[in-house]
C-alpha positions in Angstrom: -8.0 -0.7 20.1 -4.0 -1.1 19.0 -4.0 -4.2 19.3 -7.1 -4.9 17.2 -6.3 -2.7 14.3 -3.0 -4.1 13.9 -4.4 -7.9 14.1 -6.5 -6.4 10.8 -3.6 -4.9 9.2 -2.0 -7.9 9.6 -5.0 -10.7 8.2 -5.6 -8.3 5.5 -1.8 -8.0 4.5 -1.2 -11.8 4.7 -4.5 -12.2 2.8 -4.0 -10.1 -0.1 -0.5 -11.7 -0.4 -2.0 -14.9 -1.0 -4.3 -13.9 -3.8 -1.6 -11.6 -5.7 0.7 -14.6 -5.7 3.2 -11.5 -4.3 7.1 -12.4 -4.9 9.7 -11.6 -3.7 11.1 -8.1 -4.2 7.6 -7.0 -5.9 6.2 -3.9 -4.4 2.7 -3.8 -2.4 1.3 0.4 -2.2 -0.2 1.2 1.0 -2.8 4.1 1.3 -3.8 4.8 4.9 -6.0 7.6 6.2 -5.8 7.1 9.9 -9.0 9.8 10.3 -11.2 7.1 8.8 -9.4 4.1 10.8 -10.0 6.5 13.8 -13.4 7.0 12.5 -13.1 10.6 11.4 -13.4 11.9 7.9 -10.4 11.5 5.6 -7.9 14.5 6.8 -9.4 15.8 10.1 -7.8 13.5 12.8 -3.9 12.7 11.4 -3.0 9.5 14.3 0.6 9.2 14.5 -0.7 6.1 17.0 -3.3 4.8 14.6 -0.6 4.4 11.7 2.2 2.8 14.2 -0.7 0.7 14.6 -1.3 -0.3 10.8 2.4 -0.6 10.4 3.3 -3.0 13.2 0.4 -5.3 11.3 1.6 -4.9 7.6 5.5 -4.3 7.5 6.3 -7.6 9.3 4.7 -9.5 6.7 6.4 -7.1 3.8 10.1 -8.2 5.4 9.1 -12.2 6.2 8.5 -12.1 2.3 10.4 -9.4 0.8 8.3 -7.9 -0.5 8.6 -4.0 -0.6 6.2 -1.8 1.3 5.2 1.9 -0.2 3.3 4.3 1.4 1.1 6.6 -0.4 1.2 10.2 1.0 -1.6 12.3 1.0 -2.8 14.9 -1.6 -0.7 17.7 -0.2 2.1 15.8 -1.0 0.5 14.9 -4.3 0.1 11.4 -3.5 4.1 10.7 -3.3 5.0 7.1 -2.7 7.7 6.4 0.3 9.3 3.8 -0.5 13.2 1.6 0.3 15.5 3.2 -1.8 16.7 -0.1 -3.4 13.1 -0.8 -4.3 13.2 2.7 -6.1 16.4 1.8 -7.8 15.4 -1.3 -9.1 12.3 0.2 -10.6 13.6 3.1 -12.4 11.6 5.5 -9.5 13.3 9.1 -9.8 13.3 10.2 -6.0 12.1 13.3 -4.9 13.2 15.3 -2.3 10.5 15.6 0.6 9.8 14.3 4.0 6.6 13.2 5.6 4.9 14.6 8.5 1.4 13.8 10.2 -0.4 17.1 8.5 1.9 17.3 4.9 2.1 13.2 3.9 0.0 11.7 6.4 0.5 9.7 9.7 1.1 6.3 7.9 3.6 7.7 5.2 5.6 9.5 8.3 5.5 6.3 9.9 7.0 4.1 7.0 9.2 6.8 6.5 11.1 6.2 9.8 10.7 2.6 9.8 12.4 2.0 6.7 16.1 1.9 6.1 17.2 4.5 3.4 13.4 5.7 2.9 13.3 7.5 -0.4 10.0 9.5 -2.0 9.1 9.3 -5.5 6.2 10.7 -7.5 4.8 7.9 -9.0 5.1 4.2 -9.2 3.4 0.5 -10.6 3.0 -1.8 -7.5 1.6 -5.5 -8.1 -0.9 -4.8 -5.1 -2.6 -2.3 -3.0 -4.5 -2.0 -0.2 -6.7 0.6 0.2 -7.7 2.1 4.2 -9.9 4.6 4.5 -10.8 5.8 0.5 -7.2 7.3 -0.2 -7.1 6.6 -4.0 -4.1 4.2 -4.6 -5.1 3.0 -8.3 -2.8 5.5 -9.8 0.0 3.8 -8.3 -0.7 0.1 -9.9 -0.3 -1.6 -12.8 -2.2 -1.1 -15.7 -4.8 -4.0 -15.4 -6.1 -3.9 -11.5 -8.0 -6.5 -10.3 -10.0 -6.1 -7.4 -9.6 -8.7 -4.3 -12.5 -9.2 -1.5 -10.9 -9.9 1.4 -12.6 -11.6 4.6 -11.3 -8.5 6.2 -13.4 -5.6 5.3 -12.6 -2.7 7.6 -9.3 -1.9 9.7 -10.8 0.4 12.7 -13.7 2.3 11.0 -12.4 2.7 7.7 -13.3 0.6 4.7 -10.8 -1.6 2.9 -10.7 -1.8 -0.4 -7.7 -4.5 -1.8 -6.3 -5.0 -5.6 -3.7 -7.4 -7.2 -2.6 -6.8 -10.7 -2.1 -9.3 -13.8 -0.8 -8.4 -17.3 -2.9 -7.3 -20.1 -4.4 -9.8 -22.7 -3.5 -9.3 -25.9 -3.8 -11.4 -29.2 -7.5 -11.4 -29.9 -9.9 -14.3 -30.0 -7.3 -16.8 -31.5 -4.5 -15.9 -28.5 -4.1 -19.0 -25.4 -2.8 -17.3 -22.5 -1.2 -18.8 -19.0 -4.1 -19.6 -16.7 -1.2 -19.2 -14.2 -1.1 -15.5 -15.1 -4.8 -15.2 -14.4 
């Protein structure tokens, strides 16, 4: 069952990379209920194994293209983002001063939390792509304009996966061009 989940985790991750056009040193927001991947509802069955799982798929992929992983707690932690603390830097990101556990952040936050370097939570952030395990709620935590991706992978365990990329606003009105690139 591990094995399987991670395999998902990982086509999904390498997936969504590809149609976000991810670069290096963007950020990719990760919300994870491991009840629903266990195939429990959202808050009843916290995995510590279920989220090892999901990260031994997704963070991998992160590192091979540096691109930063954050992990979106869960509401009792008010949705805090976990995140490298250079990432947090370079964005501006005020850290906050809690830890993670199973039952107060969720299994997958705790996880990223001790796989990362200098971990570091903040309150809020704009990623360039999410992906979405098990109806956690991750849209607050993009970029203004989200644009929904359909990936081949639509479920990691029993949960549903939902997957975004982001692109910048048009403005200019009916006379403005704009870079198809950007699309």
């Amino acid at each position: 069952m591990f094995d399987q989940i991670r395999e998902q985790a990982a086509a999904a991750v390498r997936e969504l990379f590809e149609a976000a056009k991810l670069e290096e040193r963007e950020v990719l927001v990760v919300g994870c209920s491991s009840s629903e991947v266990g195939g429990h509802k959202i808050g009843t069955d916290s995995s510590p194994d279920v989220a090892a799982a999901i990260l031994s798929g997704i963070y991998p992929v992160c590192r091979e293209r540096g691109v930063f992983l954050a992990a979106q707690c869960c509401e009792h932690l008010n949705r805090a983002i976990i995140l490298e603390r250079e990432a947090a830097q370079l964005y501006g990101w005020e850290p906050v001063n809690v830890v993670p556990q199973p039952k107060a952040g969720g299994s997958f936050a705790t996880a990223v939390y001790a796989a990362l370097e200098h971990p570091v939570a903040v309150e809020e952030i704009r990623a360039h792509a999410g992906l979405d395990i098990g109806g956690t709620l991750i849209g607050m935590h993009l970029r203004r304009v989200a644009v929904p991706v359909r990936l081949s992978t639509a479920k990691i365990g029993e949960a549903n996966l939902l997957a975004a990329r982001t692109r910048p606003k048009f403005i200019g009105g009916i006379r403005a061009h704009y870079d198809e690139s950007l699309l």
